[in-house]
C-alpha positions in Angstrom: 149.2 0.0 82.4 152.3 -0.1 80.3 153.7 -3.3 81.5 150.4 -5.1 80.8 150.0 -3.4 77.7 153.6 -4.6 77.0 153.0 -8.2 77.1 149.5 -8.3 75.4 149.3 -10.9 72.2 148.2 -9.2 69.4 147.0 -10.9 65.8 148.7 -9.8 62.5 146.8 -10.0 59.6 149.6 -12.7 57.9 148.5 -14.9 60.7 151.6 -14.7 63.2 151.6 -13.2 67.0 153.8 -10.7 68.3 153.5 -8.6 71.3 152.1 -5.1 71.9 155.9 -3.8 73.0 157.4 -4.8 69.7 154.8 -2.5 68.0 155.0 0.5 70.4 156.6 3.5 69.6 157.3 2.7 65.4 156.0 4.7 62.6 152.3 3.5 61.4 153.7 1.0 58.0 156.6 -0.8 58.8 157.6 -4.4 58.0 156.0 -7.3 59.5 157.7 -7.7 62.6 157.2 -11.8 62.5 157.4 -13.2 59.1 159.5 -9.8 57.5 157.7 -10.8 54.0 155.1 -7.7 54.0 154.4 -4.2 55.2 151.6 -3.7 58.2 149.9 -0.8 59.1 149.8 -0.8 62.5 146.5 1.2 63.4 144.8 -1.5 61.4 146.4 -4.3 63.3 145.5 -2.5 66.7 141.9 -2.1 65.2 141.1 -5.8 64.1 138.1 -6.6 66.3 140.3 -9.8 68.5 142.8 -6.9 69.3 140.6 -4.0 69.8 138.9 -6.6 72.0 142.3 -7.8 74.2 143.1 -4.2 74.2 139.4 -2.7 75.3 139.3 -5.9 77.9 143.0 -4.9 79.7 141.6 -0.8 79.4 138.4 -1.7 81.5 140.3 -4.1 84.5 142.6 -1.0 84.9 139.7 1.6 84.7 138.4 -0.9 87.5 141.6 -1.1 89.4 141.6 2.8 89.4 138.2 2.8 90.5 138.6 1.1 93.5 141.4 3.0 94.8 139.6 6.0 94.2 136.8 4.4 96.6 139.4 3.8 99.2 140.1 7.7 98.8 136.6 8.7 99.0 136.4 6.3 101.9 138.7 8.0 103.9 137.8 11.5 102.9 133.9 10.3 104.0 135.6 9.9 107.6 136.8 13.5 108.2 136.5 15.8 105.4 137.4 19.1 107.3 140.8 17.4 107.2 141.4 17.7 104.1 139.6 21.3 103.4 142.1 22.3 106.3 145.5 21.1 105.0 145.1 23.2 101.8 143.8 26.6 103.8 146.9 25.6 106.2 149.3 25.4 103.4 148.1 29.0 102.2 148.2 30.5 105.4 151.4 29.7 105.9 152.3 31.1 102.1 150.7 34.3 103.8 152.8 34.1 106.6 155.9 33.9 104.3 155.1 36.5 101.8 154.2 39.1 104.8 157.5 38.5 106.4 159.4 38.6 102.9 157.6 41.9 102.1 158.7 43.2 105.9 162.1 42.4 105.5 161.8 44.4 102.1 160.1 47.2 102.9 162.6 47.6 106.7 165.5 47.1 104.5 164.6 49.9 101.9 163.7 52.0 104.8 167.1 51.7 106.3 168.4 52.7 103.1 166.5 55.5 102.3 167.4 56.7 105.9 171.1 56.2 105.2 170.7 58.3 102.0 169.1 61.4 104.1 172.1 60.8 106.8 175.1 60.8 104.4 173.2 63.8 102.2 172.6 65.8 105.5 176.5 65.0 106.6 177.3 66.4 102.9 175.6 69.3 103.2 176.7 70.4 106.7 180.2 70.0 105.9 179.3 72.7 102.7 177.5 75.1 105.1 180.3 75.2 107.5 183.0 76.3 104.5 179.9 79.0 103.3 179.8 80.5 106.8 183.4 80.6 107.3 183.7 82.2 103.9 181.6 84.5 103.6 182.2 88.1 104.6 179.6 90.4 107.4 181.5 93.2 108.4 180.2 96.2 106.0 183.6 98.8 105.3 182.7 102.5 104.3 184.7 105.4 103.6 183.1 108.0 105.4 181.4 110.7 104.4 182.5 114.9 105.6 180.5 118.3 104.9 183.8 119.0 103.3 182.5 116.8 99.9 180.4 118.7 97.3 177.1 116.8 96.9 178.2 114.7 93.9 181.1 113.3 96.2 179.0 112.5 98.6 176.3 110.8 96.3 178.9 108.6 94.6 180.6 107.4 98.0 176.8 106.6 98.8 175.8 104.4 96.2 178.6 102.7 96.3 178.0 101.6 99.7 174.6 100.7 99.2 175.8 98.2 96.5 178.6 96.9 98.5 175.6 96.4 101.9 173.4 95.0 98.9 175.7 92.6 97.3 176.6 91.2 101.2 173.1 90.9 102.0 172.5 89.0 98.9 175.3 86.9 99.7 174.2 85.8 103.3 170.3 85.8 102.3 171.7 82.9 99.9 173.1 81.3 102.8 170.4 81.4 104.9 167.4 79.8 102.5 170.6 77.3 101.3 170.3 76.5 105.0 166.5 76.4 105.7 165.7 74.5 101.9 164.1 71.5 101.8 167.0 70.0 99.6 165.4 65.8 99.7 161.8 65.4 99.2 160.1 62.1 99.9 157.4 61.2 97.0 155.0 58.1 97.8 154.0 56.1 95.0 150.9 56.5 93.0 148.5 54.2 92.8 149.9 51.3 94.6 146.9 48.9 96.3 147.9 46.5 99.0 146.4 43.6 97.0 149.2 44.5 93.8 151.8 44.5 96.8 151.1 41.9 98.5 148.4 38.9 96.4 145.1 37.9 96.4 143.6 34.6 97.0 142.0 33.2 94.1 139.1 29.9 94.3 140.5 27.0 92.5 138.0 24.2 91.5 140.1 21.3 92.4 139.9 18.0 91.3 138.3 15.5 93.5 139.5 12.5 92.0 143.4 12.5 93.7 143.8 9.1 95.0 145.0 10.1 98.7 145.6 6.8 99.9 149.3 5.0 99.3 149.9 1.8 96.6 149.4 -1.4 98.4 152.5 -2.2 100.9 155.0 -4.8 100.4 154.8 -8.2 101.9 158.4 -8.2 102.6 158.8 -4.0 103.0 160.2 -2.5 106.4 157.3 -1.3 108.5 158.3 2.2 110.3 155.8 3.5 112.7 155.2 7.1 113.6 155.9 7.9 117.7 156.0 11.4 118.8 159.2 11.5 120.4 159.1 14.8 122.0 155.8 17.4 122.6 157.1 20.9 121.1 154.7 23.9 121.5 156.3 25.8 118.7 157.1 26.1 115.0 159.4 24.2 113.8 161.3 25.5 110.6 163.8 22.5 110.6 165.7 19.8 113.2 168.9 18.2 113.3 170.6 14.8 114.9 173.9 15.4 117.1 173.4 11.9 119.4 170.8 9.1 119.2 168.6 10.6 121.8 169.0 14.2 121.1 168.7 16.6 118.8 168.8 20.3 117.7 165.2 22.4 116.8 165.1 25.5 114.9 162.5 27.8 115.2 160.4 31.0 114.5 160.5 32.6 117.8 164.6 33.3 117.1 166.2 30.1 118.6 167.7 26.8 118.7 166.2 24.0 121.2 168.4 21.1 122.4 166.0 18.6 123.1 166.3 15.0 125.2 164.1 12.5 123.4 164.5 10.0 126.3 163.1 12.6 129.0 161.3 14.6 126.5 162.5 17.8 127.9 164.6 21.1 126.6 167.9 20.8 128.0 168.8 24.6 126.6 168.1 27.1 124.3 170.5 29.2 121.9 169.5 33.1 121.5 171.4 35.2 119.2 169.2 35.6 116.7 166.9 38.6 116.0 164.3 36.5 113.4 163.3 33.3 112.6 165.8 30.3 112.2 165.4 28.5 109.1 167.8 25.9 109.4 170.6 23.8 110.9 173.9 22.3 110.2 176.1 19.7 112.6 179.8 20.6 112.2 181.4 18.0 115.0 180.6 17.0 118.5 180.9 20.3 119.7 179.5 22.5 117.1 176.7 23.5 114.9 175.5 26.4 112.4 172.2 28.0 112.1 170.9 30.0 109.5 168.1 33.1 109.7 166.3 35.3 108.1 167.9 38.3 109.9 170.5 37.4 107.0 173.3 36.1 109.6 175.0 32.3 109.9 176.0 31.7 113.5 178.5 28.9 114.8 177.6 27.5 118.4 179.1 25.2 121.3 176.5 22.8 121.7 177.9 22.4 125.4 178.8 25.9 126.4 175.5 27.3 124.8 177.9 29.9 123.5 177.8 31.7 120.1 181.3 31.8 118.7 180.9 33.6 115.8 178.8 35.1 113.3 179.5 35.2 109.7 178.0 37.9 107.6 177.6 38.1 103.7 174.4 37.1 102.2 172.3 39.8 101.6 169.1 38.2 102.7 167.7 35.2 104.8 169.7 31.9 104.9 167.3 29.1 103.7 169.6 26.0 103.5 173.5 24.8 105.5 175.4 22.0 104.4 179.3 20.7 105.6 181.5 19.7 103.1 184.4 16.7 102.6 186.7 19.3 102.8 185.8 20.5 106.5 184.1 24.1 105.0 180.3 25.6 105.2 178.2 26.1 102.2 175.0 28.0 102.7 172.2 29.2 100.5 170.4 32.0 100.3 167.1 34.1 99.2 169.4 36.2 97.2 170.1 33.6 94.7 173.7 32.6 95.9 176.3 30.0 97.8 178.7 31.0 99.8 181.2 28.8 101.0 182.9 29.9 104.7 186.1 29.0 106.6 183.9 29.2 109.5 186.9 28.8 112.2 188.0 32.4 111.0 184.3 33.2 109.4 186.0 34.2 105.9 184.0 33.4 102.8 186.4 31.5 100.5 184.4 30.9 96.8 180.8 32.5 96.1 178.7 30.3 93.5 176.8 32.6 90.8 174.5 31.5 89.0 170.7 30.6 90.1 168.0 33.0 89.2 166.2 32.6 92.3 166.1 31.3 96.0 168.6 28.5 97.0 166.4 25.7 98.5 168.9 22.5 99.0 173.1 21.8 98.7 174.6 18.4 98.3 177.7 17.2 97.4 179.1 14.4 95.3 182.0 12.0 96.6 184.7 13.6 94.2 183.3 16.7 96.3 181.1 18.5 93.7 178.4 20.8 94.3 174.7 20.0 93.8 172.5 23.3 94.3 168.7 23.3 93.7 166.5 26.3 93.7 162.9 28.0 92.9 164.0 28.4 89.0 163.3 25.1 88.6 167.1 24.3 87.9 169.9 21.9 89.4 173.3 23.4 89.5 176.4 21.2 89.6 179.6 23.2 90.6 183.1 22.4 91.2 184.6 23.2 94.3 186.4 27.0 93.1 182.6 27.9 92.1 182.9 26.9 88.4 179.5 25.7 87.5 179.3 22.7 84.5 175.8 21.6 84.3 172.3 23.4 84.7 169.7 21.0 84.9 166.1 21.1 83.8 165.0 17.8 85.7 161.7 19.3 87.0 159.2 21.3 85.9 158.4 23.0 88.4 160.7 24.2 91.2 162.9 22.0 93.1 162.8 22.0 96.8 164.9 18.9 98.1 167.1 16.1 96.8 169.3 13.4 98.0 172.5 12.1 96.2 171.9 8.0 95.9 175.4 7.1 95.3 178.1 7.7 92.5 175.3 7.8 89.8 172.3 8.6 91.2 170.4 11.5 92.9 166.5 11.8 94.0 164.9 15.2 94.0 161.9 16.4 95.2 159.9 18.7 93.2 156.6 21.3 93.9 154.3 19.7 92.4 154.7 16.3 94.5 157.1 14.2 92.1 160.1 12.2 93.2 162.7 11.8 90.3 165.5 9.5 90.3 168.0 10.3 87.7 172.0 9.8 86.2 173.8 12.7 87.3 176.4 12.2 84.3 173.5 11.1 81.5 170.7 13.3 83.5 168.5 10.2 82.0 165.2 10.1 84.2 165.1 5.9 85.2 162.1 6.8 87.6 158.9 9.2 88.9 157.5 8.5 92.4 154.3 9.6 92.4 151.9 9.9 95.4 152.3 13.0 97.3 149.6 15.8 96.3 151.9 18.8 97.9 155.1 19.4 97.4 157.8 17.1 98.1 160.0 19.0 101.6 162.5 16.4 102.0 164.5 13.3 101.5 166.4 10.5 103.2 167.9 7.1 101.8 167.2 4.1 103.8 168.7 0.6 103.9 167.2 -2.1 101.6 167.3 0.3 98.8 164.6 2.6 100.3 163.6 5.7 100.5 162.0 8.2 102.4 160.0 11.3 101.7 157.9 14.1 103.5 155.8 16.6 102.1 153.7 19.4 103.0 150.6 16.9 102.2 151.1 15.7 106.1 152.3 12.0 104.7 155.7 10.2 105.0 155.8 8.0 102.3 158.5 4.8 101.8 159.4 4.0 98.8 161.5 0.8 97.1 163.8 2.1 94.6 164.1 -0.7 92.6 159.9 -1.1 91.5 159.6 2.5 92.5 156.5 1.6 94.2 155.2 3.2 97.4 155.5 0.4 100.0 154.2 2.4 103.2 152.4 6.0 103.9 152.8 7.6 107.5 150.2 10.1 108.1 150.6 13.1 110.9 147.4 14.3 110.7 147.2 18.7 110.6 150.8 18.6 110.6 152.9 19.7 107.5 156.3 17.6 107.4 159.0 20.1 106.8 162.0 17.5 107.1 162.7 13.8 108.3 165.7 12.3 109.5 166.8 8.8 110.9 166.9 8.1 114.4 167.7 4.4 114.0 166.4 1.8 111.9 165.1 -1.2 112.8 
């Protein structure tokens, strides 16, 4: 609406033309913008009955335009409705899924401490029981009594040794309930309901009217069909390239899947670790990271199917992986920081502080900064020692993915569906994409100044970077795109 609003004629009362740009955005008098001789007030220009007309006239033929597009939405709604009603309740389940393994990580992990406690107390108190018993004194001595004594002798000698027998029997009876006490006591909390713990669902009455279908493709746009390359009967929480025809799976059930796209079989499987695998990292030809939710990065031979080392440091589950210029691992976690790793000798080098939540995504720049984006909404940009210069508020809502364009530009991918492409030394947004109606999971850069996007709304979209106009939608029906990658183009 804005460029066609832009170029609109409008009439000013002194009898000249302008255009409806040149009166945008400028306080209500101001000079004539044409002949300079008088003031206007522009809300009485835009309200002379020709403009209000033109204006009224380019307002209905977009209203109409909008229209139609929502009919091509309802259209495709009308052909399988339970479709849609099943992505959302798919999207929430899995929200279920991740909030009842967060919880169990929490509640195992505060269990193992609690049990720590009661070993290292119990280890305290045994080593203060043994110096008690080896202390304290049993053997009763009496001088003893003769009929020689008068009976005031004998009386004194025998309260005196009934103190001494009490005193000693005092002293072991403390010894025995020190023993026997019940020194830790375990107190529940009060009052605590499952649905405060762990959510509730609330009804939302949504709003019908999101136009599902994709803007209109380009005539001269790259066409990239959908082909399922391989048939996986598992979860996928993210995939990685290491040749043209294969490529590396992570997954829930604990492992790592090499996978043949040409014979569409699993050539082996990497077990190591003890949860889910959340993602992936390529260091060279022979070698790859993963990343877990059992808190652990571990460094593989792809060829030997051998796990070389494990580096430990993050106190909970890795979420994202990324190799840098300089040959080291960076890695991002749930508890709110990057590490990065020598991971030849598994030493963490620098530790970024900083984010106020989960690290979702790590880039870096050609002069080998950091880019970090997380749940607080932010993007961090670091130098290399951990020194962070910038905090960015680009989104608002919390960002999950983005992709460095070039020297000056970077694309991120936000909650709430919206691509932004901004300056990462201005942070001026130039563009929004807008389309998806779930949140925006990933981001690659294609040739011809294109890009591509997935998001949890089961869509692929393409996008030209220079309009910023959707030029192709991919949909993969009941299947929430967690990441896409290039395999070749053309």
């Amino acid at each position: 609406m804005s460029n066609q609003m832009d170029d609109l004629i409008l009439h000013l009362p002194c009898g000249q033309k302008t255009l409806y740009k040149n009166l945008k955005n400028k306080p209500n008098i101001v000079e004539c913008v044409e002949c300079k001789s008088h003031d206007i007030i522009i809300e009485q220009v835009l309200n002379l009955p020709i403009n209000r007309l033109k204006i009224k006239q380019i307002e209905y033929e977009l209203e109409l335009e909008k229209f139609s597009k929502l009919n091509e939405s309802l259209d495709q709604i009308k052909k399988e409705p339970k479709f849609y009603l099943e992505t959302n309740l798919t999207n929430v389940k899995n929200e279920l899924n991740v909030r009842r393994d967060h919880l169990k990580k929490l509640i195992d992990d505060y269990y193992y401490q609690l049990n720590r406690k009661i070993e290292d107390f119990m280890e305290k108190k045994a080593e203060k029981i043994d110096k008690t018993l080896c202390s304290i004194e049993t053997n009763i001595e009496t001088n003893e009594i003769n009929d020689q004594m008068d009976y005031e002798t004998k009386s004194t000698l025998v309260i005196t040794h009934l103190k001494n027998v009490k005193s000693k029997s005092n002293a072991v009876k403390n010894v025995i309930s020190y023993v026997k006490s019940q020194s830790v006591k375990f107190v529940p909390s009060k009052n605590l309901s499952i649905n405060d713990l762990f959510g509730s669902l609330i009804l939302i009455n949504e709003n019908a009217s999101t136009n599902y279908a994709s803007d209109p493709s380009a005539s001269n746009a790259d066409e990239y069909n959908l082909k399922r390359v391989v048939n996986i009967n598992q979860s996928i929480n993210d995939f990685k390239l290491i040749e043209k025809n294969k490529f590396l799976i992570a997954s829930k059930d604990h492992t790592i899947s090499l996978w043949d796209t040409n014979k569409n079989v699993c050539l082996r499987k990497f077990k190591a670790h003890t949860d889910s695998v959340f993602c992936l990292c390529v260091l060279n030809d022979k070698m790859f990271a993963s990343g877990s939710l059992d808190n652990s990065i571990k460094i593989w031979n792809i060829d030997l199917d051998l796990n070389l080392r494990t580096l430990m440091g993050h106190k909970f589950f890795i979420y994202c992986l990324k190799l840098t210029k300089s040959g080291h691992l960076l890695s991002g976690s749930f508890d709110k920081m990057i590490k990065k790793w020598d991971f030849s000798s598994g030493e963490c080098v620098v530790i970024y502080i900083g984010h106020e939540n989960l690290v979702l995504c790590l880039d870096e720049t050609q002069d080998e900064k950091v880019l970090s984006a997380s749940i607080d909404k932010t993007i961090r940009i670091w130098e290399a020692n951990g020194n962070c210069l910038k905090v960015l508020s680009i989104h608002c809502e919390p960002v999950i993915c983005f992709k460095i364009l070039n020297n000056e530009l970077v694309a991120s991918g936000s909650r709430d569906g919206k691509i932004k492409i901004w300056n990462i030394e201005t942070e001026d947004v130039s563009k929004v994409l807008e389309g998806h109606v779930n949140p925006v999971t990933s981001l690659k850069q294609l040739r011809n100044n294109q890009l591509i996007s997935g998001s949890d709304d089961e869509c692929i979209k393409v996008w030209d970077l220079q309009s910023g106009k959707c030029v192709q939608t991919i949909v993969e029906k009941r299947a929430r795109v967690h990441d896409v990658d290039i395999l070749m183009e053309g």
